[in-house]
C-alpha positions in Angstrom: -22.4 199.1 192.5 -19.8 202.0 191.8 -22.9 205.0 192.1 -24.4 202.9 195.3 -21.3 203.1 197.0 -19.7 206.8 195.7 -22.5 208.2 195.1 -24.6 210.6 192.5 -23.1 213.2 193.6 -19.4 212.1 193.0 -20.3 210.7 189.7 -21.7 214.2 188.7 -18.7 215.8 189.4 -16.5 213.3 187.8 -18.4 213.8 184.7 -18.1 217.4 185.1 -14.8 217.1 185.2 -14.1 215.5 182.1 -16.6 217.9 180.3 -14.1 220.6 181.4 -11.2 218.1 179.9 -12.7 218.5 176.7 -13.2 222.2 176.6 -9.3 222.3 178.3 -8.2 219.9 175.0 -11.1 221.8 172.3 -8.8 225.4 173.4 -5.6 223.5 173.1 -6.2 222.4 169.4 -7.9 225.7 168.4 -4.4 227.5 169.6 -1.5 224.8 167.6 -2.0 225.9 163.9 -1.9 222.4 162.3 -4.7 221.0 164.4 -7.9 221.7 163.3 -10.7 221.4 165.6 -13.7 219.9 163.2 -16.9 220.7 165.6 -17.8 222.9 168.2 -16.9 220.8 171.8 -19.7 220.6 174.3 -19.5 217.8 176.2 -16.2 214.9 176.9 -15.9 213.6 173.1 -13.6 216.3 170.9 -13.5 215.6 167.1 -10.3 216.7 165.4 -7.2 216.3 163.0 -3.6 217.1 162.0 -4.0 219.4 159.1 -0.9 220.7 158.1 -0.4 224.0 156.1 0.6 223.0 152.9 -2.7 221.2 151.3 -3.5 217.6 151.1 -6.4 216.0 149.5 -9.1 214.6 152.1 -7.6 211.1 151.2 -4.0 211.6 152.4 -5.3 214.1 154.9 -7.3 210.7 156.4 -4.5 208.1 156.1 -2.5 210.6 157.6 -4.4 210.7 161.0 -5.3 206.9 160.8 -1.2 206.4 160.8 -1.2 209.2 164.0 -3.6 207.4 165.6 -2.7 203.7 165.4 1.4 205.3 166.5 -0.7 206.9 169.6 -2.3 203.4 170.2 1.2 201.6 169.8 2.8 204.0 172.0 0.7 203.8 174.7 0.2 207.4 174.8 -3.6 207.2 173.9 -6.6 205.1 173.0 -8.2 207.2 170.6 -10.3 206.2 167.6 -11.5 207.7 164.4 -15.0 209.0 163.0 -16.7 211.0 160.1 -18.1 213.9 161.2 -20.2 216.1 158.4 -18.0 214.3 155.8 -14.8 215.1 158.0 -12.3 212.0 159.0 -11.1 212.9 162.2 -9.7 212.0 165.2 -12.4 211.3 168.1 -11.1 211.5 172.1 -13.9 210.5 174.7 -12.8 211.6 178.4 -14.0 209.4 180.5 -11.3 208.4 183.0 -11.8 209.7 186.5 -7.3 210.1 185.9 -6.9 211.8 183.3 -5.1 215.2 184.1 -4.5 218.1 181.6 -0.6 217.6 181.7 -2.3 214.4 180.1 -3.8 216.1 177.5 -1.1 218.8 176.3 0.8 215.0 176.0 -1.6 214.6 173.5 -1.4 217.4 171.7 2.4 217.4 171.6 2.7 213.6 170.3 -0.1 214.0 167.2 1.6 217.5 166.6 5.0 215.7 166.6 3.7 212.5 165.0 2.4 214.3 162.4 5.2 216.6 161.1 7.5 213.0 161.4 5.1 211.1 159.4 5.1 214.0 156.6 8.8 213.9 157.0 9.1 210.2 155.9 11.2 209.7 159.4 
């Protein structure tokens, strides 16, 4: 009903639009140092993680970002989930909502950034 009465057109651009999203949020992880992007982004669905500087085993690393992402979830500030990627826990984000702006997305970035150093802080 939604493509009948907006249109293919509309619809292509909408999903262009979140594409870019993803590319916008891929260059925001790439740039904050304990974010680690784990693959190449290339369409709306970015995989990635809180990896902080000092080491952590791939265990803590993973309870880590379930504990960010669950806090997100509880927040309100996101819905995002969690995957495996090449043997990789991370964090998964699908764009797919015609509001999502980028002031949206550096949210993101800020809160598992900020989460993240306050969970290793025990606060």
């Amino acid at each position: 009903m939604a493509l009948k009465e907006h249109g293919v057109e509309k619809f292509g651009r909408l999903i262009d639009q979140n594409i870019a999203q993803g590319r916008y949020l891929s260059e925001l992880i790439v740039s904050e140092q304990r974010l680690e992007l784990v693959v190449p982004t290339n369409i709306n669905i970015v995989c990635f993680r809180y990896r902080p500087e000092n080491e952590m085993e791939e265990e803590a690393l993973k309870a880590l970002n379930i504990e960010i992402m669950l806090q997100l979830q509880e927040a309100g500030i996101a819905a995002l989930s969690d995957t495996t990627v090449q043997g990789v826990h991370c964090l998964r984000v699908a764009i797919c909502n015609h509001r999502t702006r980028r002031d949206d997305l550096d949210l993101l970035v800020k809160e598992v950034v900020r989460l993240g150093d306050q969970i290793l802080r025990g606060s």
